[in-house]
C-alpha beads as a LAMMPS data file, in Angstrom:
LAMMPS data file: protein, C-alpha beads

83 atoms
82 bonds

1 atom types
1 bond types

-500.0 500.0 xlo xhi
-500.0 500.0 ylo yhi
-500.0 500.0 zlo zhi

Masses

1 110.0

Atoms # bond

1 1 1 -16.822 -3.887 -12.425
2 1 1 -16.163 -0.349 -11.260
3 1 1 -19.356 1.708 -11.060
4 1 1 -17.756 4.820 -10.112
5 1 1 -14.576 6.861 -11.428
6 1 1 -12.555 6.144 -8.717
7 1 1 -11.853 2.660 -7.278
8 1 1 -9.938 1.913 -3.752
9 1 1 -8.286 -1.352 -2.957
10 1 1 -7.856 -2.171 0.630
11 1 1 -6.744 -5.183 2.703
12 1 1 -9.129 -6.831 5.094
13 1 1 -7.078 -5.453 8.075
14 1 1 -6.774 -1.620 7.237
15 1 1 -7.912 0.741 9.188
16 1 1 -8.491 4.178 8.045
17 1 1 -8.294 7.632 9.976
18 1 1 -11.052 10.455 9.562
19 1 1 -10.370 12.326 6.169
20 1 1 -8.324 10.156 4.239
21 1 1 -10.992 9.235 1.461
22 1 1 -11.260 12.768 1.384
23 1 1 -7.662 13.394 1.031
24 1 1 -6.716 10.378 -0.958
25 1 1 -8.720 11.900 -3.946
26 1 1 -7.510 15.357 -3.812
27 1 1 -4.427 14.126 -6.273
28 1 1 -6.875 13.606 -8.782
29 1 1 -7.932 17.281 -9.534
30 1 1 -4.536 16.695 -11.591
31 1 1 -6.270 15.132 -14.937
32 1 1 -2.488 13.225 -15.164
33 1 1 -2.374 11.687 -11.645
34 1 1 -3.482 7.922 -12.732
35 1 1 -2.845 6.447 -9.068
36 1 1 -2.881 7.435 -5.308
37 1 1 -0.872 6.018 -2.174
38 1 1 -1.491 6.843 1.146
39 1 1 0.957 6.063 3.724
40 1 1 1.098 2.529 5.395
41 1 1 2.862 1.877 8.999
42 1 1 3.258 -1.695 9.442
43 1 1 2.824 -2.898 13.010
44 1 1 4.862 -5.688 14.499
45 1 1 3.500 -9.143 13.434
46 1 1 1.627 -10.572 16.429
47 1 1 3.064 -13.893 18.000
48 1 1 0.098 -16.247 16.486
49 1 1 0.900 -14.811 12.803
50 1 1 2.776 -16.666 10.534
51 1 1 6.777 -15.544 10.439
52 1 1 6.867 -16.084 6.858
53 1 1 4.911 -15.227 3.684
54 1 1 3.685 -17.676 1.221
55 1 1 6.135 -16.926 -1.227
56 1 1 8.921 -17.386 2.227
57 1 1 10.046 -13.597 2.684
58 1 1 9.623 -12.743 6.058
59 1 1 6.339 -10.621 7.351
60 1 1 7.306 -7.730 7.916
61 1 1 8.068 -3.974 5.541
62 1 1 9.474 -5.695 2.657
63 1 1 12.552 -3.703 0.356
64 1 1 10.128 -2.241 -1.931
65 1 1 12.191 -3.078 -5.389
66 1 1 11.439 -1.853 -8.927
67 1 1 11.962 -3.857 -12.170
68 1 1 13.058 -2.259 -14.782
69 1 1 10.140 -1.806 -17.535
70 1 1 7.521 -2.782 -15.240
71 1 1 4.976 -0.617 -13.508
72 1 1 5.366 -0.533 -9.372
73 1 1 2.506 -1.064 -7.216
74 1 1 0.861 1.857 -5.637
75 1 1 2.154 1.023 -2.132
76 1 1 2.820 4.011 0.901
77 1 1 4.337 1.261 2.727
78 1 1 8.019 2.870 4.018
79 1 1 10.731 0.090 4.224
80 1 1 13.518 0.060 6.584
81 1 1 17.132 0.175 5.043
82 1 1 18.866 -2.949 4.277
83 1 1 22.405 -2.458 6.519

Bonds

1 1 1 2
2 1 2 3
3 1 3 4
4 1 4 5
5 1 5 6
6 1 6 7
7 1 7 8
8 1 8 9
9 1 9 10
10 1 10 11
11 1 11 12
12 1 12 13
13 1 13 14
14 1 14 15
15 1 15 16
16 1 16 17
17 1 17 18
18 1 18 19
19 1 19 20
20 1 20 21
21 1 21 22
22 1 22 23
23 1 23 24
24 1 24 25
25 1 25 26
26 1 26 27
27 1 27 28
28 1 28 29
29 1 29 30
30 1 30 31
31 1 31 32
32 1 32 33
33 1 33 34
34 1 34 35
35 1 35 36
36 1 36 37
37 1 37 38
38 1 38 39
39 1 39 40
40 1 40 41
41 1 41 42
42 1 42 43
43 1 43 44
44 1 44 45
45 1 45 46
46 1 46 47
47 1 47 48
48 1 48 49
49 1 49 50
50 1 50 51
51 1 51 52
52 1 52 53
53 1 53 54
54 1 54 55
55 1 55 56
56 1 56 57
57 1 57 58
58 1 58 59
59 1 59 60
60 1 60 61
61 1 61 62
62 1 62 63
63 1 63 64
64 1 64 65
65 1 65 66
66 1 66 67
67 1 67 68
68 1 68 69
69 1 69 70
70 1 70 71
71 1 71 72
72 1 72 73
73 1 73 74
74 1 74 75
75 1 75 76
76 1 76 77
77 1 77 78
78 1 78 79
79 1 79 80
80 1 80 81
81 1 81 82
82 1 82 83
């Protein structure tokens, strides 16, 4: 259970430069912002890492894709166009 009002949800592999907690809750001086993303750069997957998910979609910046009538995750990862 949360014990404060805000709540941040990181992998165990992020790394974080100074000032983004700081910056990250600026957005929520707006009383309607209900979510924050920060930006994500995805570095190439090392040779001894897995070339393939779980769910068998490759490792790497993903298409991020929206359903219709379904909430999208807070993610700031940037995905490369599909050609």
């Amino acid at each position: 259970m949360a014990t404060s009002e805000i709540l941040v949800l990181v992998d165990s592999d992020t790394s974080w430069l100074p000032g983004l907690l700081e910056n990250a809750q600026k957005p929520f001086s707006d009383p309607f912002a209900g979510g924050v993303s920060t930006p994500q750069h995805v570095h190439e997957r090392p040779p001894s890492a897995p070339s393939r998910s779980r769910k068998g979609t490759p490792n790497s910046c993903a298409r991020d894709t929206r359903w219709p009538g379904c909430a999208s995750p807070l993610s700031g990862r940037h995905s490369r166009p599909t050609p």
